[in-house]
GULO-787839 format. One record per residue: y, z, x of N, C-alpha, C in turn. Coordinates in pm, whole numbers, plus 50000, padded with zeros to 5 digits. Layout:
N
- Y,Z,X,Y,Z,X,Y,Z,X
...
***
This chain:
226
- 65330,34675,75558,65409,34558,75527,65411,34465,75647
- 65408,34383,75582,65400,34211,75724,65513,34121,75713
- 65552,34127,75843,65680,34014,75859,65669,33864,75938
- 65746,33832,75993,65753,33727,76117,65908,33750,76160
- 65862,33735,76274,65987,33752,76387,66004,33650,76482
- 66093,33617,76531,66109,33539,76715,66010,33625,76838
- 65986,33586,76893,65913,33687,76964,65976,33632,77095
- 65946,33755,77170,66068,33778,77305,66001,33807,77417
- 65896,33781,77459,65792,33857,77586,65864,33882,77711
- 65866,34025,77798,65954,34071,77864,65832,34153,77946
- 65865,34147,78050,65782,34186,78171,65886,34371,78163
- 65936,34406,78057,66042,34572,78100,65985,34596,77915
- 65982,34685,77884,65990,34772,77783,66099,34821,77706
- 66107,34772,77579,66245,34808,77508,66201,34912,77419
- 66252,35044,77396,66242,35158,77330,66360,35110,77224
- 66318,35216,77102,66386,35208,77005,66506,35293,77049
- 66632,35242,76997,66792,35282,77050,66811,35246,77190
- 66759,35161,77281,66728,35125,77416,66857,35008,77408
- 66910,34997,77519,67006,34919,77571,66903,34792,77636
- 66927,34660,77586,66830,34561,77638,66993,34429,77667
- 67002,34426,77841,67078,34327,77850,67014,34199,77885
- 67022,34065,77861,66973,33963,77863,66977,33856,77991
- 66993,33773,78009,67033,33660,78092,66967,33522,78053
- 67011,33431,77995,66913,33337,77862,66924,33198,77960
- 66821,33160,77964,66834,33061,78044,66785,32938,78049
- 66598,33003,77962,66507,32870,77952,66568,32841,77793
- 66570,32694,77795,66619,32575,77644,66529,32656,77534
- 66387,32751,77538,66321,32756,77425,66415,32963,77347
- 66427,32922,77504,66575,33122,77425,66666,33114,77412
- 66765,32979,77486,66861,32921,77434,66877,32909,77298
- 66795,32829,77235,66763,32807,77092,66717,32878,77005
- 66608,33004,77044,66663,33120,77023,66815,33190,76975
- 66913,33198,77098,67021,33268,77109,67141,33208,76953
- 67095,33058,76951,67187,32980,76915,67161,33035,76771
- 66971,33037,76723,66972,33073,76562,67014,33158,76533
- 67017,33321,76639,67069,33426,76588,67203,33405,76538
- 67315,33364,76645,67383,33380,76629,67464,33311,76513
- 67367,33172,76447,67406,33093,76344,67329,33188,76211
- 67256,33274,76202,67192,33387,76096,67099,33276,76043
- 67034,33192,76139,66930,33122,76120,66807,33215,76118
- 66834,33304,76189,66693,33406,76210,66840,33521,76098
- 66715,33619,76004,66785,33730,75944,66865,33816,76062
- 66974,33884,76011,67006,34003,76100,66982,34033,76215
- 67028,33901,76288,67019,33876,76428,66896,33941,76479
- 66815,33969,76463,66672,34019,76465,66554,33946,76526
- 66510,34028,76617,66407,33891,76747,66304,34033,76747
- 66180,33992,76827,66044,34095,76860,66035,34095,77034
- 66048,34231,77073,66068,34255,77195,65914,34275,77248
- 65819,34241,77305,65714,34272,77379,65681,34258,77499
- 65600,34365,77526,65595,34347,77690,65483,34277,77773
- 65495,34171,77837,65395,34117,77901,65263,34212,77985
- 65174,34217,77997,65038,34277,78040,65038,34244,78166
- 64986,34091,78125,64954,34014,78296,65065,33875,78229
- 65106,33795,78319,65139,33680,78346,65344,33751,78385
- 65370,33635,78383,65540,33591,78367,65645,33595,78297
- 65764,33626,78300,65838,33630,78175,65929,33482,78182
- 65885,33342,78282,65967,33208,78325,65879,33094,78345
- 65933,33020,78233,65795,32920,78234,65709,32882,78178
- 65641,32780,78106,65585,32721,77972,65430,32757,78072
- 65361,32831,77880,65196,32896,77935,65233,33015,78047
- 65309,33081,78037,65351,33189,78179,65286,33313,78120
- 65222,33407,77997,65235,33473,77954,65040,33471,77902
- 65000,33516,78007,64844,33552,77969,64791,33644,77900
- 64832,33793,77849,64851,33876,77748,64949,33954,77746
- 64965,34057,77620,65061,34069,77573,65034,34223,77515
- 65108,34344,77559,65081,34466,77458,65108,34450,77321
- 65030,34519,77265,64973,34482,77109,65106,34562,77036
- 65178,34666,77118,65272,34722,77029,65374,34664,77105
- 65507,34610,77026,65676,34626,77101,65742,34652,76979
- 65875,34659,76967,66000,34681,76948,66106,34574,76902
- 66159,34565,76782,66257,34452,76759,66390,34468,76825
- 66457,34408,76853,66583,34399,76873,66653,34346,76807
- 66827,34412,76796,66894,34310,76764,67013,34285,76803
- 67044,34162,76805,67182,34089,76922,67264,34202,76893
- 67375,34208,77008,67486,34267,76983,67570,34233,76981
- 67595,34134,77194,67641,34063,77185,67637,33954,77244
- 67715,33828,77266,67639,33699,77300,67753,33603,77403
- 67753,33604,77556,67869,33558,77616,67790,33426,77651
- 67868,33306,77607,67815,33178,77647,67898,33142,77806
- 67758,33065,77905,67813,33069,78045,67780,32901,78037
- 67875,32899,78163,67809,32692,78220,67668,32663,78160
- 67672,32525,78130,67557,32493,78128,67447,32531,77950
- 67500,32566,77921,67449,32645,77776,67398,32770,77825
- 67387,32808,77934,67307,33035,77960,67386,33111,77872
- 67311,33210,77859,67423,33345,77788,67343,33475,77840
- 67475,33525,77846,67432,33668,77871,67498,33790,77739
- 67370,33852,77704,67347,33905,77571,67296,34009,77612
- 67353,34076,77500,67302,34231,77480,67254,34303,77372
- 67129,34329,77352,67099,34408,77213,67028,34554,77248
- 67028,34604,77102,66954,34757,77122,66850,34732,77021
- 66750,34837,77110,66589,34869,77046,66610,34856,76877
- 66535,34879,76795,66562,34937,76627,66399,34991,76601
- 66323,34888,76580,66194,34944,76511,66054,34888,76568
- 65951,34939,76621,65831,34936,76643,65731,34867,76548
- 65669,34786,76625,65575,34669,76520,65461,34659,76615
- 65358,34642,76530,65231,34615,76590,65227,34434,76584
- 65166,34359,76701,65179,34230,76746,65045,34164,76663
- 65017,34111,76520,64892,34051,76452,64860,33929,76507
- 64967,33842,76503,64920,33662,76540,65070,33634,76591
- 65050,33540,76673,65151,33435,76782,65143,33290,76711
- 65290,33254,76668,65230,33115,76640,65343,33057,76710
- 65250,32935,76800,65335,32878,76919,65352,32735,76866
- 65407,32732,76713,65386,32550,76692,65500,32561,76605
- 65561,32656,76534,65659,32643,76421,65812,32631,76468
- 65851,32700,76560,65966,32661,76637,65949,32677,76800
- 66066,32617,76833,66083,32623,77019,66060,32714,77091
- 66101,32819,77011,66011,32956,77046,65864,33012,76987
- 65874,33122,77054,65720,33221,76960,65775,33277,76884
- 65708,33272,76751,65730,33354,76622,65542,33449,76654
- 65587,33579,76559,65486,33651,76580,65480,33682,76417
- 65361,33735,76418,65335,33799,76257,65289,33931,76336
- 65395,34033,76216,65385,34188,76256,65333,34255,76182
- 65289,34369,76198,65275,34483,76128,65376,34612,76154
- 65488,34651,76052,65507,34790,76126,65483,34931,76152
- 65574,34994,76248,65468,35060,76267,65544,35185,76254
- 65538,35309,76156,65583,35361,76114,65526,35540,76198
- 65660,35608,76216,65619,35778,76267,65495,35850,76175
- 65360,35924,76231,65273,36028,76156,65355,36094,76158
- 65269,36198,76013,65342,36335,75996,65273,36408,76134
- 65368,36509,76223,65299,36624,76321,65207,36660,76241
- 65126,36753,76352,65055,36850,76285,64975,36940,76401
- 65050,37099,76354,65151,37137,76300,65313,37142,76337
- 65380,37127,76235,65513,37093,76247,65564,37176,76183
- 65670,37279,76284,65747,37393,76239,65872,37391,76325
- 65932,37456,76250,66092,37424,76313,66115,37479,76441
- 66003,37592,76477,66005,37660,76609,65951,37561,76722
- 65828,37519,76682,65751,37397,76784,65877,37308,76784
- 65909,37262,76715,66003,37158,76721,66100,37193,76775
- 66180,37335,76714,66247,37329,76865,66207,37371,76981
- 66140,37406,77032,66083,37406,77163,66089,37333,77221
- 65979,37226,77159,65968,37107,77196,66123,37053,77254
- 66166,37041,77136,66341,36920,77190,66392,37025,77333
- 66397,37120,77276,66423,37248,77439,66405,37193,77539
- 66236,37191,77494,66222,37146,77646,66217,37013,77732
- 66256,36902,77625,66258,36780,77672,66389,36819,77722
- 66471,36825,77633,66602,36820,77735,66624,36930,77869
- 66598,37000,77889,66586,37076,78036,66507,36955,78123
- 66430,36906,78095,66356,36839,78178,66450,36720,78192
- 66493,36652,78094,66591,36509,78139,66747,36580,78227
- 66767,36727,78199,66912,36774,78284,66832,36759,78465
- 66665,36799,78456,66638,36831,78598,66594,36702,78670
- 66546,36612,78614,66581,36479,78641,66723,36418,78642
- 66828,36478,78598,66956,36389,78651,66953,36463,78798
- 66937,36582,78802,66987,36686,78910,66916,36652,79047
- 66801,36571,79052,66729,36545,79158,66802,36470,79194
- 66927,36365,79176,66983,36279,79235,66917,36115,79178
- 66833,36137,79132,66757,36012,79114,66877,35866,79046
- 66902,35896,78971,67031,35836,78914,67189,35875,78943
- 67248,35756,78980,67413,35782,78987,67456,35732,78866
- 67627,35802,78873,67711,35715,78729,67705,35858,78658
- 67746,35801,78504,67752,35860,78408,67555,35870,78352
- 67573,35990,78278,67438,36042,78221,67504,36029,78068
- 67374,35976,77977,67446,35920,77861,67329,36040,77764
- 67392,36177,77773,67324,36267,77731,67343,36257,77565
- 67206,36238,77507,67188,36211,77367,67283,36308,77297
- 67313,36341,77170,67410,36451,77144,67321,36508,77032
- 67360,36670,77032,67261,36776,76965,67247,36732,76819
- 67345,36631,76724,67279,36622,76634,67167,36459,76624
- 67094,36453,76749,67031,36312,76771,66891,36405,76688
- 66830,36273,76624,66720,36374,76555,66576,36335,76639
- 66491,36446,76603,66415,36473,76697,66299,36370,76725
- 66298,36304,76610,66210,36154,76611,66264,36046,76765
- 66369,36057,76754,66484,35964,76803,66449,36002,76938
- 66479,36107,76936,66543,36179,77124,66405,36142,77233
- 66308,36179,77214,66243,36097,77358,66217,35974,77423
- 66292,35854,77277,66334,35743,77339,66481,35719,77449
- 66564,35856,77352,66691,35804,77388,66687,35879,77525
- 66602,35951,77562,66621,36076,77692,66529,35913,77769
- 66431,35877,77769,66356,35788,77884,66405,35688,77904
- 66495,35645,77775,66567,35523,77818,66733,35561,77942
- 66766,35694,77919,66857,35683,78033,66818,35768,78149
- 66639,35703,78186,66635,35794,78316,66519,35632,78382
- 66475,35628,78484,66400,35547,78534,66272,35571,78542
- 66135,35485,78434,66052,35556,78411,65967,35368,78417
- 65791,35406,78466,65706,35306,78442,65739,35203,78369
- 65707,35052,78336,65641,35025,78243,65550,35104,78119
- 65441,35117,78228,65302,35192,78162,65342,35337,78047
- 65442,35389,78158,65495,35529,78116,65604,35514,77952
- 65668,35395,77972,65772,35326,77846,65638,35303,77725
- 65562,35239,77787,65474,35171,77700,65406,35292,77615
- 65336,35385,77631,65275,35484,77596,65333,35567,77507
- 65477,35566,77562,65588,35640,77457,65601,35548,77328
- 65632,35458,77379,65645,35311,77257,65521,35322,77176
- 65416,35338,77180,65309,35335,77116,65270,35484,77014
- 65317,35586,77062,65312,35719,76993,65360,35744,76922
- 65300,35722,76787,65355,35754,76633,65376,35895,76607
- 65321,36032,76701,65381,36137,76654,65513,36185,76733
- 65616,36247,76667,65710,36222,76736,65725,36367,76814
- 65614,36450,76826,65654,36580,76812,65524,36571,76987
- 65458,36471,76981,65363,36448,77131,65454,36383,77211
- 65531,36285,77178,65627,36175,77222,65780,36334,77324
- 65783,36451,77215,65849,36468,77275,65829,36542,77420
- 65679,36588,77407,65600,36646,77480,65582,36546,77647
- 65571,36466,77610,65535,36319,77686,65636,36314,77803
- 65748,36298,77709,65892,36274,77782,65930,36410,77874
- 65848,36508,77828,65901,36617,77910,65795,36596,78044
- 65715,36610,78082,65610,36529,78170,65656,36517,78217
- 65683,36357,78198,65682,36259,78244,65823,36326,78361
- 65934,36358,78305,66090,36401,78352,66041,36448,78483
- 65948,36575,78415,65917,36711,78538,65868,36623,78614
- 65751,36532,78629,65698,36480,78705,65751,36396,78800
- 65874,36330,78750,65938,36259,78849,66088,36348,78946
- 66117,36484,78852,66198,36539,78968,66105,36625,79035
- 65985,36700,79026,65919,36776,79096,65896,36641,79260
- 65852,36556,79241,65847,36430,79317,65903,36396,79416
- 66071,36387,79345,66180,36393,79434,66217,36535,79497
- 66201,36635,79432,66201,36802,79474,66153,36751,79612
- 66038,36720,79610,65920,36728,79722,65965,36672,79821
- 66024,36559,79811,66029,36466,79882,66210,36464,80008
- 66267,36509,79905,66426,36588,79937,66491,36440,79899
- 66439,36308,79877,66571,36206,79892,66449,36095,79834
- 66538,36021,79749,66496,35916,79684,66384,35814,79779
- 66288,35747,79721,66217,35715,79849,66237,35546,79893
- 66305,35512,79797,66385,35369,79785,66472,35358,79749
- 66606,35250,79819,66746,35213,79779,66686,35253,79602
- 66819,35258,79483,66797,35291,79400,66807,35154,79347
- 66862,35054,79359,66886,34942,79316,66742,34894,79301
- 66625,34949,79397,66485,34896,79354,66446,34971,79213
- 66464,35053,79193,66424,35126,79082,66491,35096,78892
- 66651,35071,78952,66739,35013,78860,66677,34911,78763
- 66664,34884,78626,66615,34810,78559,66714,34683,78530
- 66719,34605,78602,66813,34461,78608,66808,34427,78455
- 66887,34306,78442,66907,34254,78331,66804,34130,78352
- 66720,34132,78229,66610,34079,78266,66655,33936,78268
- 66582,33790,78311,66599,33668,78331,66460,33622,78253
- 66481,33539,78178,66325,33478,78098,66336,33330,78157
***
């Protein structure tokens, strides 16, 4: 099935159930911000993608574009001086990126394809749980390296298993490249495999290392600025 969306190009990666805070600034996301919130666009509903090469500030800033992102949708919408807002939405559903059309409104509208979970294979309730097992040991040994302060926003046991290796990478500090790859993996049963990796790989790291190797605020995923 084929849609059209707003399209949102973002130099960070939005996972499905992902916390995406905003900072709206250029007149063409302004106007953006304004249709959502008038249900000019359906169900406050925009296309999250992640820039390749170029910029996320600035007319022509955006030289390609990963072929898969993520819709969002508003949550919420604080108007500042000047017409800015600072907004907040979460991930929902994965779409493949067909055509950009940069002439129909102030923004980019995209034509999608979505993009829907394969069946595993094989898929048994034992692999599967394993699998979730062992993602989550791996996201407890990544909080434990210290890598992150605060609260840990530990998914809860009835999160289903499709779900959970977004919701485990989105509350730990992980690539682009590394977001992207997850974002792209229609089986959910490799995805959970992935996320376990990926975890081990970054507390074995810090294991090694005894102490974070940069202030954490470099690592912290800001609220992006377009």
């Amino acid at each position: 099935m084929l849609d059209t969306l707003p399209l949102f190009p973002l130099g960070s990666v939005l996972l499905p159930g992902g916390h995406l805070p905003l900072n709206i600034f250029e007149p063409r996301y302004r106007d953006l911000v304004q249709d959502l919130l008038n249900e000019a666009v359906p169900d406050r509903r925009f296309g999250v993608v992640t820039i390749r090469q170029g910029w996320e500030v600035g007319e022509d800033n955006v030289d390609s574009l990963y072929d898969v992102g993520c819709t969002a949708v508003l949550d919420e919408a604080r108007q500042l001086p000047g017409g800015r807002y600072d907004v907040t939405a979460f991930g929902e559903r994965r779409f493949r990126l067909l055509q950009i059309d940069r002439e129909s409104a102030p923004y980019l509208l995209a034509r999608v394809q979505w993009l829907p979970d394969t069946e595993p294979e094989p898929d048994t309730p034992g692999r599967r749980e394993r699998l979730t097992a062992g993602a989550r040991d791996a996201h407890q040994r990544y909080h434990a390296s210290g890598m992150r302060s605060g609260p840990r926003e530990v998914p809860g046991e009835d999160s289903e298993s499709a779900d959970l290796s977004y919701l485990l990478a989105d509350d730990c500090v992980l690539t682009a490249e590394d977001r992207q790859a997850l974002l792209e993996e229609t089986d959910p049963l490799i995805r959970l495999r992935t996320v376990r990796k990926l975890l081990l790989r970054e507390a074995e790291f810090l294991r090694e290392l005894r102490a974070v190797p940069a202030p954490l605020a470099e690592f912290a995923q800001q609220p992006s600025l377009n």
